[in-house]
N, C-alpha and C positions, 0 to 999 in steps of 0.2 A: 450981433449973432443971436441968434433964437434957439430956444431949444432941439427943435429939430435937427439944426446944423451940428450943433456939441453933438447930440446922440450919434450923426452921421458918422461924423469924422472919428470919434470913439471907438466904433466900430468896423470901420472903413480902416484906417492908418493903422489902428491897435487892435488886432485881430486876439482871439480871448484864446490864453492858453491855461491847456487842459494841465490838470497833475501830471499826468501819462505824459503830454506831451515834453513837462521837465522833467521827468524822470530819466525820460529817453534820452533829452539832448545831454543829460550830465551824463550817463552811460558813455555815450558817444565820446564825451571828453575825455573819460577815463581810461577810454579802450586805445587813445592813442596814444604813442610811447610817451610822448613828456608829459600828457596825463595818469599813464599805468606809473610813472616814476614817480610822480607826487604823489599820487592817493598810496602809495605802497611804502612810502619813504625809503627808499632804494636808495638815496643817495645818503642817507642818514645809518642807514643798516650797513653799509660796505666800510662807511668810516668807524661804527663800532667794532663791523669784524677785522680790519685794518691796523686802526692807526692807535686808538683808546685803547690806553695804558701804554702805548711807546712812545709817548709823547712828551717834552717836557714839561710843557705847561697844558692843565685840561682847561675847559668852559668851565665853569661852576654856574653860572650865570648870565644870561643874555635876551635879548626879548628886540623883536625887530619887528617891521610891517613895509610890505610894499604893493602896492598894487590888486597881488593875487591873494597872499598869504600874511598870515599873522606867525611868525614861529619864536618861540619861546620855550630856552634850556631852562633847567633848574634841578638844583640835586639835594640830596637829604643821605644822613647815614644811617644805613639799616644793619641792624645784628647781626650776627651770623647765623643764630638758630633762626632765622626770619625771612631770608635771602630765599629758597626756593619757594616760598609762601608768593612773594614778593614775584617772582620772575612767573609764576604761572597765572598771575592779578592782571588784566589788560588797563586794567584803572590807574588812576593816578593815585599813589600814595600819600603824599603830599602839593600842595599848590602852595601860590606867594602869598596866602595870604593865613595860612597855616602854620603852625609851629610855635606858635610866640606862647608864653604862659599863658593859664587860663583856671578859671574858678566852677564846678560844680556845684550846685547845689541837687542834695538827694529828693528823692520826691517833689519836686519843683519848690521846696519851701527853701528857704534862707536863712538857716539858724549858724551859732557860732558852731554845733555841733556836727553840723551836716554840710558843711564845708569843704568840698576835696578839692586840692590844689593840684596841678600837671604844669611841669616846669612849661613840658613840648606840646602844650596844650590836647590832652590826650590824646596824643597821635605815638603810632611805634615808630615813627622815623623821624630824627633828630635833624633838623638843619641844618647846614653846612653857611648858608647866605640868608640872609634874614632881609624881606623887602620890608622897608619902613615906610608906612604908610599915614600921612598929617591930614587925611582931609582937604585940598587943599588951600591948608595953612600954611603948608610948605610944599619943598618937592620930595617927590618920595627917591630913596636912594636907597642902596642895595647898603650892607652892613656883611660883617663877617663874623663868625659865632665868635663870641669872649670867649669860649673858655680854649677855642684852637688858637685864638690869636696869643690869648698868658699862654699855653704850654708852648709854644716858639718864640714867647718874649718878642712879641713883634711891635716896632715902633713905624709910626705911618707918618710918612715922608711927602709932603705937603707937593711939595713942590712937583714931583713925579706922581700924585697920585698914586703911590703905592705903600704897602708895608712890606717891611726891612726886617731883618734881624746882624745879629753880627757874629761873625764869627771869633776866633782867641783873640787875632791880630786887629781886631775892631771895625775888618771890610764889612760893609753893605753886601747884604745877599739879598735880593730880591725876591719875596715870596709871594704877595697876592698885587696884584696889577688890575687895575679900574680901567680900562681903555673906553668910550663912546659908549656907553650903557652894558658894555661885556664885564665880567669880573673872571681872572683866570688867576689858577692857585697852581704851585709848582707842584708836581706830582711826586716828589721825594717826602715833603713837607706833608703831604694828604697821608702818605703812605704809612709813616712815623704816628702822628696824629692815632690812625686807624691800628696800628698796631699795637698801642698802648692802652687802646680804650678797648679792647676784646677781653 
């Protein structure tokens, strides 16, 4: 092949598109129903005005990918005084790879004096699932904040991937569940948690 051929066929087969012209066609995409539902998240909004909070067990955790989409749950607990702050923020408050403790230094120097510590790595929203992250040295796996897991005295049940607690008569209750990369926590358990820490 000679130059001129590539240039041809370059031009010929793969005709050059404009910005305008992707603009248009993603418009296009969107304007159709099962496009206006994903760019809108409409199927995501019906289930929080639905079914979230009547549920027994919520997502705390989950991260998927197929084809079209990447989608990815994740929660953090936020104040009370903080919550409308929060709900009028189109941002993300927290991501997985935020929250873990973290060190300051004032004026970019590094003295023992100028040293500020944040458990939740300065952030206002505390973590519910903590994604553990090796580099991979390891593989990274979701974790569940210590200090939810002591206040339910939760023991982690190997064999079911889950943690347990017990009740008087010493039954298993099932409170946080690892399924295929999901982590789901029973919403009586969140509830308790959240009402003690306000």
């Amino acid at each position: 092949m000679n130059k001129d051929s590539i240039s041809k066929t370059s031009t010929d087969e793969y005709p050059q598109v404009t910005q305008a012209d992707f603009e248009q066609a993603v418009l296009r995409r969107n304007l159709e129903p099962e496009g206006q539902n994903y760019a809108l998240f409409l199927k995501e909004r019906e289930h929080i005005k639905t079914q979230l909070g009547n549920e027994k067990w919520i997502t705390v955790y989950s991260s998927s990918q197929d084809a079209r989409e990447t989608t990815d749950k994740y929660c953090g607990l936020v104040k009370n005084s903080d919550v409308d702050n929060v709900l009028t923020d189109d941002g993300w408050e927290l991501s997985f790879e935020e929250g873990f403790p973290a060190r300051r230094c004032q004026h970019g120097l590094c003295t023992n004096v100028e040293i500020e510590y944040d458990r939740f790595g300065f952030s206002d929203v505390e973590p519910l699932v903590f994604i553990r992250n090796y580099h991979g040295f390891r593989d990274n796996h979701p974790e569940i904040s210590e200090e939810f897991r002591f206040f339910h005295n939760l023991y982690y049940e190997r064999k079911r991937d889950e943690f347990v607690k017990f009740d008087e008569s010493g039954e298993e209750i099932p409170v946080v569940r690892f399924k295929n990369g999901t982590v789901l926590i029973r919403l009586k358990e969140i509830r308790q948690f959240l009402s003690i820490k306000e």
